[in-house]
N, C-alpha and C positions, 0 to 999 in steps of 0.2 A: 328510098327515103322520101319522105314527106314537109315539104315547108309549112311552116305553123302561123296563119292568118286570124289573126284575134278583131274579130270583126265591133262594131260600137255595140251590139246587145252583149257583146262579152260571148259568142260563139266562136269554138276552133274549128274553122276551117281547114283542107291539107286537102294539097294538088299532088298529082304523084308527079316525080321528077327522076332523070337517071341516075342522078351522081348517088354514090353508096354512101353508106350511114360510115359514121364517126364513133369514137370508143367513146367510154362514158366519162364524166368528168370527173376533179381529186376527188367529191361528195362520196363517192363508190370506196368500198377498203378494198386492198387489196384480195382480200380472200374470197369476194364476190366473183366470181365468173361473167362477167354481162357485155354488150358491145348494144353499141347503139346509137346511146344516149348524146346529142353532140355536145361538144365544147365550145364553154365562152371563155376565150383569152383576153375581151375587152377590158379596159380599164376600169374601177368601180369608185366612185367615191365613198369613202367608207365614215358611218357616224361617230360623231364625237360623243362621248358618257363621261361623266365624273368618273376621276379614279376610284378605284377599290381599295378600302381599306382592311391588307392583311390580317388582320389583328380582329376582326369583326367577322367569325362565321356565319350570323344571322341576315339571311335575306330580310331586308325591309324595303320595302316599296310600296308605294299606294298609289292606286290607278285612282282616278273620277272618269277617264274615258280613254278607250281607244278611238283613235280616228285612223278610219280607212278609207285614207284619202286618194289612194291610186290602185294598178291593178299590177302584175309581174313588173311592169318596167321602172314603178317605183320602189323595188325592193333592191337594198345592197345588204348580202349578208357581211357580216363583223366578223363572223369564224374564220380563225387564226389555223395552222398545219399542225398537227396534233404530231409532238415528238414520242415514234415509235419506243418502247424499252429495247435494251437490248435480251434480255430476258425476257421470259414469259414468267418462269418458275425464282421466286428471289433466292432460295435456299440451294448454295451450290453443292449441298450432298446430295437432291433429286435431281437424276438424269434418269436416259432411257434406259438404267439397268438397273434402276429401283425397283427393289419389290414392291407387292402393294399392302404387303403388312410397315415394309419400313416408313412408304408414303403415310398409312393412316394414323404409324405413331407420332408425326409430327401434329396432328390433331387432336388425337388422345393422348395426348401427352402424361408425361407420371404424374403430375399435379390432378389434372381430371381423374385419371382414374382410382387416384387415391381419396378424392374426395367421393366418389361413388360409394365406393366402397365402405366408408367411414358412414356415408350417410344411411346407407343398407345395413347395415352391423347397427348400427344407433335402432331404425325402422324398426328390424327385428324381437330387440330388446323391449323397447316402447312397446309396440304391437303382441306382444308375449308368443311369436311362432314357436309352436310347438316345437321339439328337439333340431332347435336349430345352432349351429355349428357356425364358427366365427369364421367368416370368408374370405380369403386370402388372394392375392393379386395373382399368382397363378392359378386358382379355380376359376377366377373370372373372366379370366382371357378364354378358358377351355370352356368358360359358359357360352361366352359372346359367339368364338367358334363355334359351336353347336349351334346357335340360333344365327347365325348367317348360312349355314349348311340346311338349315331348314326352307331356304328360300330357292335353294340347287336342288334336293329332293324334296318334292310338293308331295305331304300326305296330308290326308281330310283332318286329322286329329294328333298333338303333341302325344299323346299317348302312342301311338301307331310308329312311331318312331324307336319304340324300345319293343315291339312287339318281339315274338319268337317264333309267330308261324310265318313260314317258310318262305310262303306268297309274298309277304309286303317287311320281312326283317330287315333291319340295317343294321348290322354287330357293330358298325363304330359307334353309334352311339352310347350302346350299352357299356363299349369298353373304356370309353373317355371319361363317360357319368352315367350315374344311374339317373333312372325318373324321378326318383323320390325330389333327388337332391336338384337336382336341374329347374324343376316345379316349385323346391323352396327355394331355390334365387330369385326366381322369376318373380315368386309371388311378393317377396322381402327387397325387389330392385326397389330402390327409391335415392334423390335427388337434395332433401332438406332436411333439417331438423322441425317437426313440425310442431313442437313444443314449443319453437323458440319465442319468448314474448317481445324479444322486434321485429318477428318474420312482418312484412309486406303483402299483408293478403287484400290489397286493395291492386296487385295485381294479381290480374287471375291465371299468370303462366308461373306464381312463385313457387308452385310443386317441383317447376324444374331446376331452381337455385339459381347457380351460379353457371351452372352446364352446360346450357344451351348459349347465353353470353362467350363463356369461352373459349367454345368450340367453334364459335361462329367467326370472335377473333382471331384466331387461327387459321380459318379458312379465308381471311380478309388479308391478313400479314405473311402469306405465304406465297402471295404473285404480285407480279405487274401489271395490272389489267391495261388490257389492247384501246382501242380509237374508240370503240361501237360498245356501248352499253343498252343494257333493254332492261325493261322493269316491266312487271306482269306478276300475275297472283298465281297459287297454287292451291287445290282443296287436297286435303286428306281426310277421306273417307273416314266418317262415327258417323253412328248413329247414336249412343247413347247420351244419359241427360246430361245436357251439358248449358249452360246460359248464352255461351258466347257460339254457339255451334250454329255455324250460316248452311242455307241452302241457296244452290246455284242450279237451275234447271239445265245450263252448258256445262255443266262438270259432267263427267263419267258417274262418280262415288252422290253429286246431289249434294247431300248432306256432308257433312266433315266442318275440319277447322282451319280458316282460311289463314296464307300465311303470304306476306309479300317478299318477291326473291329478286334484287337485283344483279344481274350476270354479265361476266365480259361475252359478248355474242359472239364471237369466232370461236374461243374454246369452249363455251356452255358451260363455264363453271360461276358454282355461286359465290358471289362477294360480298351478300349481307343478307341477312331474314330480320325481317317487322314480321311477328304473328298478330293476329287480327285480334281485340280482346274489346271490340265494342269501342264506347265512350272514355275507357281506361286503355286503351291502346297507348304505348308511349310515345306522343310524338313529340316532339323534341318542344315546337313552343306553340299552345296550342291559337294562337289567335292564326298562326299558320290556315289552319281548318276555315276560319272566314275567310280568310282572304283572295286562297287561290283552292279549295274543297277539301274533301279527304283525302281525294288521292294525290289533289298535288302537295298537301303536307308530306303526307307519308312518300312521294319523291323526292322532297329537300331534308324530309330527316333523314332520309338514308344517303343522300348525295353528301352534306354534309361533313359525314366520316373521311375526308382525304378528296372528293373528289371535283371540286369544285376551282375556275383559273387553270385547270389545267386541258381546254381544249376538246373533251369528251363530246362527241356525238350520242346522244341519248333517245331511246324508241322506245315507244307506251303506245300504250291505246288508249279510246276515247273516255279510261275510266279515270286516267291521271291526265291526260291533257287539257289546256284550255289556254285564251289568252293571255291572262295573269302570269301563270307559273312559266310559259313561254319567253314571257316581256321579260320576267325577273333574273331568270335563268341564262340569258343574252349576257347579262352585265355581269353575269359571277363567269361568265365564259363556260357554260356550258351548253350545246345547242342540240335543240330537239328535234324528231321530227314524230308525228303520228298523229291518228285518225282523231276527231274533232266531233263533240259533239253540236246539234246545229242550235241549242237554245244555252249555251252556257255565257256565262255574261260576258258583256265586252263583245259578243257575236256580231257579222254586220246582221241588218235585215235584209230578208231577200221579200221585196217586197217590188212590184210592177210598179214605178215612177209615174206612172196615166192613172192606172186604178186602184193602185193600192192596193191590191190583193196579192197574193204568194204568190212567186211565180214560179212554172216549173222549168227544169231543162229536160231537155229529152238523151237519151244515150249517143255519148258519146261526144255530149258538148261540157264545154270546162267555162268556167271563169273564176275570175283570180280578184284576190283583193291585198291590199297591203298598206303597213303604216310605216314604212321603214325599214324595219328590220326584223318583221314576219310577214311571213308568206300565207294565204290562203284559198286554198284551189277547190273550186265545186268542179267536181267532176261527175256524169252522170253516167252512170255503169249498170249495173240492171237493177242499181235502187240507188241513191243519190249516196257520194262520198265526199267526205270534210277532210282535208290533207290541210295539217298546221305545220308547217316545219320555220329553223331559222337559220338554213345553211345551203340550201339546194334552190338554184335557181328554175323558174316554170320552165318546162320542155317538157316536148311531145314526142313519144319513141313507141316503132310498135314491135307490140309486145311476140316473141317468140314462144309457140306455143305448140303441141301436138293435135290439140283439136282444131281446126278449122276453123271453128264457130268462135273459137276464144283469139282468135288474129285482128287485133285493133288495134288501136292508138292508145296509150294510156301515160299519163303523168309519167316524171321521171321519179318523182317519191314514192308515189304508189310502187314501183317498180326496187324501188333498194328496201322499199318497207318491209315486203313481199318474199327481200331473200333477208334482211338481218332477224327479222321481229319473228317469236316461236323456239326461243333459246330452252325453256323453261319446260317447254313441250317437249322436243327434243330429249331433255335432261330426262322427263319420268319414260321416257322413253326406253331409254337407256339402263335404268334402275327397275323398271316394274318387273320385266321377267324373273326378278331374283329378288324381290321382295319377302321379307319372312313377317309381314302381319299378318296378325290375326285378331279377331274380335273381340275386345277385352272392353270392359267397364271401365280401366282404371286408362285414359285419354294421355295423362301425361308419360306412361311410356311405350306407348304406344309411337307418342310424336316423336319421343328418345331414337326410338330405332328407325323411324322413317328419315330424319332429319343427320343419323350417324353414317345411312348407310349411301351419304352422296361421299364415298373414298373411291365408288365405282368411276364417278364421272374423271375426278380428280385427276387417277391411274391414265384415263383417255385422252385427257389435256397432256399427261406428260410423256406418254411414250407411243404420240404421234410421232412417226416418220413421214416426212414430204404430207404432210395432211391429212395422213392414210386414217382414219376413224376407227377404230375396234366397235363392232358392232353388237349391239343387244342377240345374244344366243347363239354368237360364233362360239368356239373353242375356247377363242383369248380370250372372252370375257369371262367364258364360266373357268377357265384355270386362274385368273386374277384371285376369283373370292376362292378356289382350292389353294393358291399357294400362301396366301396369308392365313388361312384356317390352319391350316398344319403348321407354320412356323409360329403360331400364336398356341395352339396344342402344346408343341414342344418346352415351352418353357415350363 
C-alpha cells in the first residue's frame, strides 16, 4: 500500500509502507470485482441546495462561473445510497425458463406487429408491387424467422439461401417460403403511411412511424434499471445517400447512422435510443444544447424519462461530459462520473502562476480541483487525463495488472470508470456474430432489424444464473435465436 502525499505544486507523492490495501469503497457496485481502493468512514459535511420541485422535470440552472476554489479536500459529495430493486426483470411471467421468442413478444407486441403489417399491406398497394398477396401475421413471423436464421447461416447472397446445389442448399428455407415471396416482403417491409398529409417529415427517422418509439418503450418498461448507468453512442454501418449519415474514423463501419443508447451497465441492456438526426434531432428543450452542448442535452433528454431524484450513478465520456451538466445533474440527484474534456467551459486553467504559461505534469502526477460538489482530477498517464465525477472521493490505488509496465498508481475513478464504462460495446459484441444485415439502399429497415434484433441481449440479462454471461458463439447463444425461430415458424 502506498500513503498519498499531495504536495503545494499539486504532485502525488507515495512512500511504500507494509500495512495491506483496504477494499474499495460504497462508490464501487457490487458486481465490480476490485480491492484496493481505501475507505473513508470520516464524517462529511454535506451541501445545502434548494429543494426540488417534483412536478418540474426541466433542468434549469444558469451557471456565470464555476469556482475552483480548493483541491480533493474541499470536495463533500451529496450522493445519497441508491435503493437496490428487488427485481431486475418488472414482468413476473419472465424468469429463467422463458423462452426467447416469449421474451421478444413482450416487445413486439400484437399492437407492433399489426401495425407493421398494415403499414406493408398499405406500402404495397400505394407502391403497385407486382402480384403481391395480402400478408398475414403468420407469414410474418415465418418471414422475420427466416431473416434471423440468415444471421446463424452466413451466405454471400439472399438468393444462395434457396439455392439447390448440393454444396451450399438449406431445404428449410425453401420449405418455409419461397424466394419469390420472401424478396416481396422484404421489398414491401415498411413502417408509415407515406401518403399521409400530417406525416412529420421534418423528422428524418418518420419512415419508421410509430415502431421504433414503441419498441423502445417496451424495452424501458420492462425492467428496473440497477445503480450504474452509462451513456455512449453507437454507429451502424451505411454507406448510402443519406443527409444525416455521420463518419466516425473510431467506429469499425466509419460511416453509418449514429444513435445514442443509454444502458443499466451491470446487465448491458438498453433503456433508451436518441438516433442522431442532425439539427432535428429530438431533444427535449433545445436551449438544453447552449447551455450544457449536445451531448449533455441529449443526457438530460434521455435521463429525463424516469430517471432523475432517484440516486443513479451515470458514466459518459468526454463527449457528454462537462461542468455544467455535472453541476445540474447533482441537484436532480443524479451523479456522474467521466473523462473531461480540457477546454470545455467552466474548465479551471491550468496555467503556471510565475509565468503564465501551460503547465505540464509528467506521468504519474495528479492534481485535483473542486468547487464543492465536483471533483476534478489531472492525472498524467501517458497523455494527460480529465476525471469529472460527483460521487467518488480522490484516492490513489495501484492498479492490478498482467503487464509489469502497466503496475502504477492510478485514480480511484479512472479505475471503476475502467470496469463500468463499455456497456454498449459489450452489447454489439454480443449481437454481431448473428447479425442478418445486409447492404440495402432503403436505411430505414435496415435500422428495423439492427435495432429489433437487441432480444439477444435481453435473453442474457434474464437467464443469467449466479452472473454466469452466455457468450457471443457459444451453443446457448446460437440455440436462443434457434428456439425462437421455430416456435415463431410454428404458428
Amino acid at each position: 500500500m502506498f500513503p498519498i502525499t499531495l504536495t503545494n505544486s499539486g504532485v502525488v507523492e507515495a512512500e511504500e509502507i507494509e500495512e495491506s490495501g483496504q477494499e474499495l469503497g460504497d462508490f464501487v457496485p457490487a458486481w465490480v470485482e476490485e480491492e484496493g481502493v481505501e475507505d473513508n468512514d470520516g464524517e462529511k459535511e454535506l451541501l445545502q441546495f434548494d429543494p426540488i420541485d417534483d412536478n418540474d422535470e426541466e433542468p434549469v440552472a444558469n451557471f456565470d462561473n464555476i469556482a475552483w476554489e480548493g483541491d480533493h479536500e474541499y470536495f463533500f459529495s451529496e450522493a445519497s445510497e441508491f435503493m437496490d430493486p428487488e427485481r431486475f426483470v418488472q414482468d413476473v411471467e419472465i424468469n429463467g425458463t422463458s423462452t426467447p421468442y416469449s421474451i421478444l413478444r413482450k416487445f413486439m407486441t400484437d399492437e407492433v406487429i399489426r401495425e407493421i403489417i398494415h403499414q406493408t399491406n398499405l406500402y404495397a398497394v400505394q407502391r403497385k408491387i407486382p402480384q403481391w398477396k395480402h400478408l398475414t401475421v403468420a407469414e410474418f413471423w415465418n418471414f422475420l424467422a427466416l431473416h434471423v436464421l440468415t444471421g446463424i447461416v452466413q451466405k454471400p447472397s439472399l438468393k444462395d439461401y434457396w439455392s439447390i446445389n448440393m454444396l451450399i442448399s438449406t431445404h428449410y428455407f425453401g420449405d418455409t417460403m419461397s424466394r419469390n415471396r420472401f424478396l416481396q416482403i422484404l421489398r414491401g417491409l415498411h413502417f408509415v403511411n407515406i401518403e399521409d398529409p400530417d406525416l412529420d417529415t421534418t423528422n428524418r427517422f418518420h419512415k419508421l412511424g410509430t415502431i421504433l418509439p414503441d419498441i423502445v418503450n417496451n424495452f424501458r418498461r420492462a425492467v428496473n434499471p440497477g445503480e450504474f448507468l452509462t451513456l455512449d453512442e453507437e454507429l451502424m454501418p451505411f454507406r448510402g445517400r443519406l443527409s444525416f449519415r455521420q463518419y466516425n474514423p473510431k467506429k469499425r463501419g466509419r460511416f453509418g447512422i449514429e444513435s445514442f443508447l443509454l444502458m443499466d451497465a451491470e446487465k448491458k441492456y438498453v433503456l433508451d435510443i436518441l438516433p442522431y438526426q442532425g439539427r432535428s434531432t429530438p431533444i427535449f428543450d433545445q436551449a438544453w444544447i447552449a447551455a450544457y452542448g449536445f451531448g449533455g442535452a441529449t443526457a438530460l433528454t434521455l435521463l429525463r424519462k424516469g430517471y432523475f431524484n432517484k440516486n443513479h450513478r451515470l458514466v459518459l465520456d468526454n463527449y457528454f461530459q462537462s461542468p455544467t451538466l455535472a453541476k445540474v445533474l447533482v441537484r436532480l440527484e443524479v451523479f456522474v462520473l467521466g473523462t473531461v474534456r480540457k477546454n470545455r467551459k467552466f474548465m479551471p486553467r491550468f496555467v503556471d502562476p510565475i509565468t503564465k504559461k501551460p503547465n505540464k505534469i509528467t506521468q504519474g502526477e495528479v492534481e485535483t480541483f473542486s468547487d464543492g460538489d465536483m471533483l476534478l482530477e489531472r492525472w498524467g498517464d501517458r497523455r494527460e487525463v480529465f476525471m469529472l465525477n460527483t460521487f467518488i472521493d480522490h484516492r490513489m490505488e495501484e492498479c492490478n495488472s498482467g503487464n509489469p509496465a502497466n503496475q502504477r498508481l492510478k485514480p480511484a475513478s479512472v479505475l471503476v470508470y475502467n470496469k463500468v464504462m463499455g456497456a454498449v460495446d459489450n452489447m454489439d459484441a454480443m449481437i454481431r456474430p448473428y447479425q442478418a444485415l445486409r447492404k440495402t439502399t432503403k436505411w430505414y429497415r435496415k435500422y428495423y432489424f439492427k435495432q429489433s434484433g437487441s432480444e439477444e441481449f435481453f435473453r442474457t440479462a434474464t437467464k443469467t444464473k449466479e452472473r454466469k454471461v452466455v457468450k457471443p458463439g457459444t451453443l446457448s447463444s446460437v440455440n436462443s435465436r434457434r428456439q425462437w425461430k421455430n416456435q415463431a415458424v410454428k404458428l
